[in-house]
N, C-alpha and C positions, 0 to 999 in steps of 0.2 A: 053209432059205434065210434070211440074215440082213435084218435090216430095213433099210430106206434110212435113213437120219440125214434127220431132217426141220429143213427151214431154220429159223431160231431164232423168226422173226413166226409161224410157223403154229405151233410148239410151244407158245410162249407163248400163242396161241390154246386150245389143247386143251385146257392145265393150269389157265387159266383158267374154262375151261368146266365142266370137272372138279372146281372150287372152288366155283361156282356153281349147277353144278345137281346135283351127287354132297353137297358137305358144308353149304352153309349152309341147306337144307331142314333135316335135322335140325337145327342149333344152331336153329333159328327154331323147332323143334317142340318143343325142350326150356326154351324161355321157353312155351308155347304153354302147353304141359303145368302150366305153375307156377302160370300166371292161370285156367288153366280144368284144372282137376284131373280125369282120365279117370273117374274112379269119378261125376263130378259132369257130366259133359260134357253129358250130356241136357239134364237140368233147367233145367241154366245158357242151353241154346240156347231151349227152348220158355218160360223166361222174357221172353225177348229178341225171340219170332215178330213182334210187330209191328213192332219195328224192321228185323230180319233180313227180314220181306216187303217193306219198303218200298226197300231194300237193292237186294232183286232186281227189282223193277218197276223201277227206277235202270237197269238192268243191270249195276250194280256185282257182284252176285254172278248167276252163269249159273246157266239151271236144271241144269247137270249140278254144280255145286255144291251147288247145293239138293239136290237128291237124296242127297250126303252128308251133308249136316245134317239132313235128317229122310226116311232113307231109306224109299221109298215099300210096301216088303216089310213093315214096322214094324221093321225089324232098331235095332241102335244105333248110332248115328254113332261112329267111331274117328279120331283123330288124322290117325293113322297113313294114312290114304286122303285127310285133307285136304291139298292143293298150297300149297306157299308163298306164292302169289300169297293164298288162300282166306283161308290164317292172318292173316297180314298185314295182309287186310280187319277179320277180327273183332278183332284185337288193336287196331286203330283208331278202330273205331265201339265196341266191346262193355265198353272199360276205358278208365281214366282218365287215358290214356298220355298225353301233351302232345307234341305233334306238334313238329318241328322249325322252327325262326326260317323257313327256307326252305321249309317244305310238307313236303311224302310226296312232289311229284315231281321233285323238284330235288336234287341229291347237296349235302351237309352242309358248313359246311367242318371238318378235320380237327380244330377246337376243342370241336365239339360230339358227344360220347361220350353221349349221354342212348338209352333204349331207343327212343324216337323216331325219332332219329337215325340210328339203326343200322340199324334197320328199312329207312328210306326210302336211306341208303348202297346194303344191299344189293339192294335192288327197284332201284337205279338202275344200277349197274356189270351187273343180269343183262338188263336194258334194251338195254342201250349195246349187248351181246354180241350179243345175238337182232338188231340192227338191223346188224351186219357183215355186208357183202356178200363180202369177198374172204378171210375167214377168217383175218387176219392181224394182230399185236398187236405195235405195236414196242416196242422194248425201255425207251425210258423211260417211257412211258405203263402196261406190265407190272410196272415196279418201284414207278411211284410207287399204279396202284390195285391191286395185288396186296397192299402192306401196307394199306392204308386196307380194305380188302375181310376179310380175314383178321382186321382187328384189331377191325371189326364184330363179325365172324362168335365170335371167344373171349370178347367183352362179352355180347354173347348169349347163348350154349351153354355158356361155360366155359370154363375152363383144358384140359380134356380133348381140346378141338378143336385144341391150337394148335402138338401134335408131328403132326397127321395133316396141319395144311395144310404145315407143314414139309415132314411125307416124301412130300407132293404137289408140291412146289417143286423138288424136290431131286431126285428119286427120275428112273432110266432108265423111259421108257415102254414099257410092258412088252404093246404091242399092238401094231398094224400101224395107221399113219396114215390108212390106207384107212377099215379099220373103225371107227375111232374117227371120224373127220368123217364120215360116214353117218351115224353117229347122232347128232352134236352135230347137225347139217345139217339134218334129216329132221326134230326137236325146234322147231329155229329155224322151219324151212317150214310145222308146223302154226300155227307164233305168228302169224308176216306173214299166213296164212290167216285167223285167226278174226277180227284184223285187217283186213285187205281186207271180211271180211263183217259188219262192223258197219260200218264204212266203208262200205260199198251200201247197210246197211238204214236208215244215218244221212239217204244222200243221197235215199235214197225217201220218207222221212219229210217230209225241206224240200220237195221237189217236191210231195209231198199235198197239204202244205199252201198251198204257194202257187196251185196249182190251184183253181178254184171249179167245183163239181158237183154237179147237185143230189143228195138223198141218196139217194132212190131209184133213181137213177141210179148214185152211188157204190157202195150196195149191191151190184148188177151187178156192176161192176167189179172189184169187190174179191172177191166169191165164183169 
């Protein structure tokens, strides 16, 4: 059975997606790799516990990160199992990186190529994506962040990356649109989830506080 031709907004969607969460994880992993060298990965993290705890009390890093930094079997932390979001953080806090004119959560303008930069580029375009509701990407907005995104992505990782985002650009999709939105979709809906639940545990928090109880009474409450 041949595939339906998918309308050009949702194409642009996929390939997109495809850019973002297929290739610029590794180019972020192979800067990763250069500042925290795998042979050294350990040492460099359990130098760093007090900063890296204080990180996670933040909830800037989850305990299920935690658990790949100093996995609780005693095994060794590997790259390769840390999420782009994870790297990102320690590439931030852990090295002497200078953050962009605009922050880490604001997209860059196209002047600024610094690893900073790039960094917070790509954490912003994979942002933008996960917060589409109709799965759809028109075509100017596809051409002008698809090179800004890509041209991150080879500052980053290399020259190596930047015939793969081509024959990603370029290339017939070679799956059924069905399949492929299930999983972009299904990726997006745990993010808006873990999302919505700090979003509750945020708004439980102001209400604690602004309630007055006694503590023995709290205590109840709260067990």
């Amino acid at each position: 059975m041949a595939t339906a031709i998918l309308p050009v907004e949702e194409e642009n969607y996929i390939r997109m997606s495809l850019l973002l969460t297929g290739i610029s994880p590794r180019a972020v992993r192979v800067l990763f790799d250069r500042e925290f060298s795998p042979q050294c990965l350990y040492p460099s993290l359990k130098k760093e516990y007090t900063k890296l705890n204080e990180l996670k009390k933040l909830h800037i890093i989850s305990l299920k990160q935690w658990d790949l930094l100093f996995p609780p079997s005693r095994g060794v932390p590997d790259s390769k199992t840390f999420d782009i979001t994870l790297m990102i953080t320690l590439l931030r806090n852990l090295t002497p990186m200078i953050p962009p004119m605009s922050g880490f959560d604001c997209l860059p303008p196209t002047t600024a190529t610094t690893q900073g930069a790039d960094l917070a580029r790509i954490k912003f375009y994979r942002n933008r994506l996960a917060h589409l509701d109709d799965a759809k990407i028109n075509h100017d907005f596809f051409i002008t962040s698809w090179k800004d995104a890509t041209d991150a992505i080879v500052r980053v990782g290399g020259h190596q990356f930047q015939m793969e985002c081509d024959n990603l650009k370029n290339k017939p999709l070679d799956r059924t649109s069905h399949t492929i939105m299930l999983e972009i979709n299904k990726s997006n809906d745990e993010i808006r989830e873990l999302k919505q639940s700090l979003n509750n545990l945020r708004k439980e928090i102001e209400i604690s506080q602004q309630v007055t109880i006694p503590r023995n009474v709290r205590g109840k409450h709260q067990n």
